[in-house]
C-alpha positions in Angstrom: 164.8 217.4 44.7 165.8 220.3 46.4 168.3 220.2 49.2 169.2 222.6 52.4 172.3 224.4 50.3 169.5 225.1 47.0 166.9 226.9 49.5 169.7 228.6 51.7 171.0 230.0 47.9 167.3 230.5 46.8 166.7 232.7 50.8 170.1 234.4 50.0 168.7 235.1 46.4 165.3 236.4 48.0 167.0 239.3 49.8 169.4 240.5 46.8 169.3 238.6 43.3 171.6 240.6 42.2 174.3 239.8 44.6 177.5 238.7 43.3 177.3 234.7 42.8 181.2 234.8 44.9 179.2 236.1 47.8 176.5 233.6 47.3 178.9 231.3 47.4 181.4 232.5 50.6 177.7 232.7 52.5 176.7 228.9 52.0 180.5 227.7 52.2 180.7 226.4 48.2 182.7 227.4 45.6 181.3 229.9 43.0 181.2 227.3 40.3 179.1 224.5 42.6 176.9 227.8 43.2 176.4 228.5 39.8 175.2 225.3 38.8 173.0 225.1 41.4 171.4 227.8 40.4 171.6 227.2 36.6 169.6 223.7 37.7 167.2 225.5 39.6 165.9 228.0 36.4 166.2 224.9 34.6 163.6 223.0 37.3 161.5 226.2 37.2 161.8 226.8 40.8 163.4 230.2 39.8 161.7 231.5 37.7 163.2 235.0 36.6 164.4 237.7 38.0 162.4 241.5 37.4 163.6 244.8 38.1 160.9 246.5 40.4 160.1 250.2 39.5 159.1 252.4 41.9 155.3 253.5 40.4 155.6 257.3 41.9 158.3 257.8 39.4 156.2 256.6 36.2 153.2 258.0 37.6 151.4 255.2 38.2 150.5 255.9 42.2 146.9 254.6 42.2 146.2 250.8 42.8 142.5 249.3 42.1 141.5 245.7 42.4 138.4 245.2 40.1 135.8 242.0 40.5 134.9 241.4 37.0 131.6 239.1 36.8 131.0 237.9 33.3 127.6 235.8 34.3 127.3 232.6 32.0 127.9 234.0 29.1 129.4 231.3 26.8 132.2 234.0 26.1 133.7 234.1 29.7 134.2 230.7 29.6 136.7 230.8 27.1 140.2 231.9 28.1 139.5 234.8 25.7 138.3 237.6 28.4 141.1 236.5 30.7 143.6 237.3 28.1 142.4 240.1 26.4 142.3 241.6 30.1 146.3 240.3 30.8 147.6 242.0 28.1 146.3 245.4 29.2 150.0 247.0 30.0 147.7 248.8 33.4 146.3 245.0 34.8 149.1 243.6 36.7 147.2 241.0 38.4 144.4 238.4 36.6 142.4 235.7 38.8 140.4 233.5 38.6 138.3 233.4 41.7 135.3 231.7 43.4 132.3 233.6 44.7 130.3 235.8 42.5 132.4 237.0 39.9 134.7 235.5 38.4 137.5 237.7 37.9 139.9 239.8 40.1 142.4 242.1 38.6 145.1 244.5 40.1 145.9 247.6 38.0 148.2 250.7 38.6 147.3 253.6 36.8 148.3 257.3 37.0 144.5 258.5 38.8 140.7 257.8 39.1 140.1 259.5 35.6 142.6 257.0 33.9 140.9 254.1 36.2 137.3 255.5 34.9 138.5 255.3 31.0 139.8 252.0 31.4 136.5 250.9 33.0 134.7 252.3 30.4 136.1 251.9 27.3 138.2 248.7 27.5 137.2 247.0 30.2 133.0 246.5 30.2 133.0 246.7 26.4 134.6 243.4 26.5 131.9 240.5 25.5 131.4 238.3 28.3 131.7 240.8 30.9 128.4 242.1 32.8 129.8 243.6 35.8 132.4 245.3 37.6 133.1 246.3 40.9 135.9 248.3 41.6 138.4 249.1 45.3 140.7 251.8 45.1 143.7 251.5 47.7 144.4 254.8 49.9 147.7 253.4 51.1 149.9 250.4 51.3 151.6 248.8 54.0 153.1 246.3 52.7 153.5 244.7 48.7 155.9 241.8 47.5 155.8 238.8 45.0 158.0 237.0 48.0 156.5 233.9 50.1 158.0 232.1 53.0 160.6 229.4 51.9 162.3 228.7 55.0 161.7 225.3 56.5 159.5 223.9 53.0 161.0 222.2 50.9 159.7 221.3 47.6 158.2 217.6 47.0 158.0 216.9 51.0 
């Protein structure tokens, strides 16, 4: 069970996990050891769980995002979990999910520019059995782009 201290540490955690585990600890009014174990429990729970360094994708070249519906009909082969994870270890797909509606797959991908997006279509991406379809949106911009969710006020098993 998670209490108001774990999610005020998790919120705090939100906004900087790299923050010093003292100054976790001097915002919620606990020692740094009682802080530490709280947190140690929560990894061990899996409700943190990890921590990423994010890149900025203009640096790597990597400023184009697509999201691409992949339908693979009723082929026997897209019912297996094969297609879904030959497609998530693509290093370009960021995103793989299974969705309702008429096709079955929606991926995110970052890639350097439409020509890079057209080869992986081509070459990696149709060629794989099962899959009968794609259909492909390019972003122009982004206005906004987190893993983050609202915390505040839920707590877990209520």
């Amino acid at each position: 069970m998670i209490d108001e201290i774990s999610l005020n540490i998790l919120n705090i955690l939100l906004e900087k996990a790299r923050i010093p585990n003292v100054e976790v600890a001097r915002q919620v009014g606990m020692a740094p050891s009682a802080v530490l174990e709280r947190i140690r429990k929560l990894e061990k729970q899996g409700i943190i769980d990890g921590y990423e360094v994010r890149l900025n994708p203009e640096q790597f070249n990597r400023r184009l995002i697509a999201f691409i519906f992949v339908g693979t009909g009723a082929h026997p082969e897209a019912s297996s979990p094969a297609v879904h994870d030959i497609l998530a270890e693509m290093p370009e797909v960021q995103e793989v999910h299974y969705v309702a509606g008429e096709d079955c797959l929606l991926l995110k991908l970052r890639v350097a520019d439409h020509q890079e997006l057209g080869a992986l279509l081509r070459e990696r991406i149709r060629t794989l059995p099962g899959v009968v379809s794609t259909r492909t949106l390019t972003v122009l911009s982004t206005h906004k782009e987190t893993t983050r969710f609202p915390i505040s006020g839920i707590l877990p098993g209520d």
